[in-house]
C-alpha beads as a LAMMPS data file, in Angstrom:
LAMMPS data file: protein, C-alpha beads

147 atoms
146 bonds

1 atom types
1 bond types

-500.0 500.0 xlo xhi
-500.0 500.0 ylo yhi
-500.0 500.0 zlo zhi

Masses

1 110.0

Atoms # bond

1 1 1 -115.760 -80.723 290.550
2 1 1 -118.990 -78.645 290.354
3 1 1 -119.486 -76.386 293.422
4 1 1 -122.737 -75.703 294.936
5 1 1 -123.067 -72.490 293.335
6 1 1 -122.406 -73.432 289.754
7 1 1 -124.625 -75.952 290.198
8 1 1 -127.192 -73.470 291.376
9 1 1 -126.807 -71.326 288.627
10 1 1 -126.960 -73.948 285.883
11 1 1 -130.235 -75.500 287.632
12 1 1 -133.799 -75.271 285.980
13 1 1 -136.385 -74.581 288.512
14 1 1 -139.203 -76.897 287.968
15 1 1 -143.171 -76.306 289.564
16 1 1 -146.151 -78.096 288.991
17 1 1 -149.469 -76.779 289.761
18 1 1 -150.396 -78.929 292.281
19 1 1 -151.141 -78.267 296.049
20 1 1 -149.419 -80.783 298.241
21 1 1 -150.477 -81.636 302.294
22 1 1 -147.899 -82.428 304.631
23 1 1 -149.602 -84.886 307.223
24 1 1 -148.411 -86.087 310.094
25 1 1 -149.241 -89.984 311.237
26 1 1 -148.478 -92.124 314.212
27 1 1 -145.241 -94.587 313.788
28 1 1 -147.907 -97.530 313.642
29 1 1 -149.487 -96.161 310.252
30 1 1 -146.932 -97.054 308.112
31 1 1 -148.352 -99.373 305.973
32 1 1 -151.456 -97.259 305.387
33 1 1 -149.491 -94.681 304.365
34 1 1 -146.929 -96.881 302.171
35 1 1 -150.430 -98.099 300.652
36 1 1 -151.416 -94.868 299.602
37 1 1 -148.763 -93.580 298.251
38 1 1 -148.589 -96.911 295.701
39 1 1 -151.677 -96.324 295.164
40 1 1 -151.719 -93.130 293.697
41 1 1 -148.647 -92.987 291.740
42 1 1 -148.466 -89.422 291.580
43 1 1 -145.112 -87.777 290.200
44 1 1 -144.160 -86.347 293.241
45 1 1 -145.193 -87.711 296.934
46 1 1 -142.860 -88.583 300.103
47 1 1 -142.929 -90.733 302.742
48 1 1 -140.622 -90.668 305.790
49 1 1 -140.718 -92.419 309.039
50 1 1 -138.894 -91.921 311.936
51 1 1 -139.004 -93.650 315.405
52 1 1 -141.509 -90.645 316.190
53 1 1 -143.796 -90.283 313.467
54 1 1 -144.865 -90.766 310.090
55 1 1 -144.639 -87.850 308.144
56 1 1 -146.599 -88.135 304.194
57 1 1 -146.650 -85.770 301.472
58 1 1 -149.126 -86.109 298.820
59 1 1 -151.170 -83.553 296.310
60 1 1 -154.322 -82.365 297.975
61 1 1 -156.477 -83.251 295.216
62 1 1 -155.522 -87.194 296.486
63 1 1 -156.370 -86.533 300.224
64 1 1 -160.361 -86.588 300.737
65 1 1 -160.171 -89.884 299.109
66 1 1 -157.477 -91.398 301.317
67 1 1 -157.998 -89.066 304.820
68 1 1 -160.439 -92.031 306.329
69 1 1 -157.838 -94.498 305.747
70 1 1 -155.132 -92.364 308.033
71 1 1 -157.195 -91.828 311.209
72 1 1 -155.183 -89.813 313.751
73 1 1 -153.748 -87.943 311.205
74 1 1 -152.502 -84.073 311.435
75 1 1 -152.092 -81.911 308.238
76 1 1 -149.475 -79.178 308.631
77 1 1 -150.672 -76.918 305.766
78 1 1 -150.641 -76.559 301.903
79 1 1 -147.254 -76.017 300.287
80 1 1 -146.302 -75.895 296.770
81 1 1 -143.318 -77.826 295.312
82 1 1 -139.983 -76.497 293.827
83 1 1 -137.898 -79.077 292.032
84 1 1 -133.833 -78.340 291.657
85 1 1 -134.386 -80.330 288.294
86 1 1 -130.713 -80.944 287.505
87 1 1 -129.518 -84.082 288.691
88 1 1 -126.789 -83.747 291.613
89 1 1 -123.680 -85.848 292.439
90 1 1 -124.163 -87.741 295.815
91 1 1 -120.973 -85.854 296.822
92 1 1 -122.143 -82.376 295.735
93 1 1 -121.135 -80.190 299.260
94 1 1 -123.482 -77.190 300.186
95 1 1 -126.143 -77.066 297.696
96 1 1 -128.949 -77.223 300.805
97 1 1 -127.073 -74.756 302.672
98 1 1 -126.942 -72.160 299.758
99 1 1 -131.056 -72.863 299.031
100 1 1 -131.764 -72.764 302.678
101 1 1 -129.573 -68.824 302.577
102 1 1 -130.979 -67.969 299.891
103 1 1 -134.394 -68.520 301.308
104 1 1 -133.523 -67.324 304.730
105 1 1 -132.413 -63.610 303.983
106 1 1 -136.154 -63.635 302.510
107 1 1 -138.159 -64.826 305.776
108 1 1 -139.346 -67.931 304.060
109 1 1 -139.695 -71.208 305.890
110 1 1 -139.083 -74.506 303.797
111 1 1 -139.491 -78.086 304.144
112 1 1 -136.138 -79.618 301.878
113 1 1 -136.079 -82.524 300.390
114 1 1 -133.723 -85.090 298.832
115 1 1 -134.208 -87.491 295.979
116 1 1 -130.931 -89.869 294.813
117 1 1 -130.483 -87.201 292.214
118 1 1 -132.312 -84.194 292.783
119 1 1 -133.947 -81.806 295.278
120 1 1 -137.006 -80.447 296.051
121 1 1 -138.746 -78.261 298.530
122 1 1 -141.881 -77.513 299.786
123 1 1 -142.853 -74.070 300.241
124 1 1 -146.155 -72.742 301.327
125 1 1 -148.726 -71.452 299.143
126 1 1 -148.418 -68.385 301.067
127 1 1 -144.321 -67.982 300.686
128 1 1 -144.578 -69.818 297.108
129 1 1 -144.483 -66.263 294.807
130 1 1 -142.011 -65.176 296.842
131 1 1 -139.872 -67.722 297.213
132 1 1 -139.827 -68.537 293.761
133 1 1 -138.593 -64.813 292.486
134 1 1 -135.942 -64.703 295.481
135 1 1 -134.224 -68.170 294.156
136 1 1 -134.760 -66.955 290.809
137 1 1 -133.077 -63.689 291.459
138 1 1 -130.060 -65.492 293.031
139 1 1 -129.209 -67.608 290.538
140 1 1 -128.745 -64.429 288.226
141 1 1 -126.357 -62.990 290.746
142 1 1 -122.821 -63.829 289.999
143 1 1 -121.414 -66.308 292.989
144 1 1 -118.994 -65.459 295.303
145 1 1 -115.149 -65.131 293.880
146 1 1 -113.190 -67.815 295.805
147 1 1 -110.671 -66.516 298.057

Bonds

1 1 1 2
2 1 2 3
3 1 3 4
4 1 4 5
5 1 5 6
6 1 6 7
7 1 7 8
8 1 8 9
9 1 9 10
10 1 10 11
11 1 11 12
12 1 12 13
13 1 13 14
14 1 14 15
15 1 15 16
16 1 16 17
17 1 17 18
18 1 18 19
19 1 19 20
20 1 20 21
21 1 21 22
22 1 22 23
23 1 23 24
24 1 24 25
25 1 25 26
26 1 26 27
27 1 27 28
28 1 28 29
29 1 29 30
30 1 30 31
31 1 31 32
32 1 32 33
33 1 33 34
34 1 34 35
35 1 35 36
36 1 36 37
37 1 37 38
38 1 38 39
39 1 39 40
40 1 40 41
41 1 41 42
42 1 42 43
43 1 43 44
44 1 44 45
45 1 45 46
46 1 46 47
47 1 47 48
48 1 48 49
49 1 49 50
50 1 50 51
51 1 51 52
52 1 52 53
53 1 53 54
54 1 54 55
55 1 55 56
56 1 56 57
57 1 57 58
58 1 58 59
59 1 59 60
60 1 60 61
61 1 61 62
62 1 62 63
63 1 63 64
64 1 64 65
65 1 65 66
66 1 66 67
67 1 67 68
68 1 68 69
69 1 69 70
70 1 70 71
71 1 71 72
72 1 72 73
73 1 73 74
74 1 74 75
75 1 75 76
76 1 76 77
77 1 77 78
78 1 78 79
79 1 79 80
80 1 80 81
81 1 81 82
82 1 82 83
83 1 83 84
84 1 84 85
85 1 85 86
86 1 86 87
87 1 87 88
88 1 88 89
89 1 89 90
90 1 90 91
91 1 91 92
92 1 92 93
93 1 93 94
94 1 94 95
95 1 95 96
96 1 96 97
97 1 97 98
98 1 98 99
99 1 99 100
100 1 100 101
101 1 101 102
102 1 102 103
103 1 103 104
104 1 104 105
105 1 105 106
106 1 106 107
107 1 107 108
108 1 108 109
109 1 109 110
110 1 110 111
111 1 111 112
112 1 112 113
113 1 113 114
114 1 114 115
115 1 115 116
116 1 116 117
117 1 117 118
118 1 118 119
119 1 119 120
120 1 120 121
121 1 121 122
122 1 122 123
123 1 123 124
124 1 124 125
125 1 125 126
126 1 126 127
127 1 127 128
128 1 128 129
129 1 129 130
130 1 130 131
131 1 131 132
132 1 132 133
133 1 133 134
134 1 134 135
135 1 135 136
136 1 136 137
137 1 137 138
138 1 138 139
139 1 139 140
140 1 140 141
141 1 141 142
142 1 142 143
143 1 143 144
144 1 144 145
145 1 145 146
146 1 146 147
């Protein structure tokens, strides 16, 4: 079985150049939100919804078309998007944890999230260079010798 960290160091990091929008919706605009994201089809866009909220994730380029169709919306920033572009087993154990380490000893928040096979984050423009050199740099460090 892979561990985390061999699968960390054998992953391609993947970016686009796109600027994504986090935005935050009431429980009730679900189906607006479900609407837009079929309608724009982009390559990478979430939706989750809890019993809370509605949380959306689509490029910024989509959103001044679509932002009168979520009233009572709140954006919580632009964020960039790193893709762990290897595809991971469904029983793959600490992968998140080492990212969100990795990430951590650097001061940079992140917003994680899972595909069936892969992972991605969202990182802030802000933290983006930064980020991307500190999980670049740890994948060139050797791993930990098991004890």
């Amino acid at each position: 079985m892979t561990t985390a960290q061999q699968a960390f160091a054998q992953t391609p990091l993947y970016t686009d150049e796109a600027r994504y929008l986090l935005i935050q919706l009431p429980p009730r605009a679900i189906m607006a939100a479900a609407g837009v994201l079929a309608e724009i089809g982009t390559p990478f866009s979430a939706l989750i919804a809890d019993k809370d909220e509605v949380t959306l994730v689509l490029p910024q380029q989509d959103w001044e078309f679509f932002a009168a169709r979520l009233p009572d919306h709140r954006i919580g920033g632009e964020y960039r998007l790193i893709t762990f572009d290897l595809p991971l087993g469904l029983d793959m154990i600490g992968f998140m944890a080492l990212i969100s380490r990795v990430l951590a000893e650097a001061g940079i928040p992140l917003m994680a999230f899972s595909a069936f096979a892969r992972d991605h984050l969202l990182i802030s423009v802000d933290h983006f260079d930064a980020a991307w050199t500190a999980l670049k740099n740890a994948q060139a460090r050797p791993g930990p010798t098991p004890g």
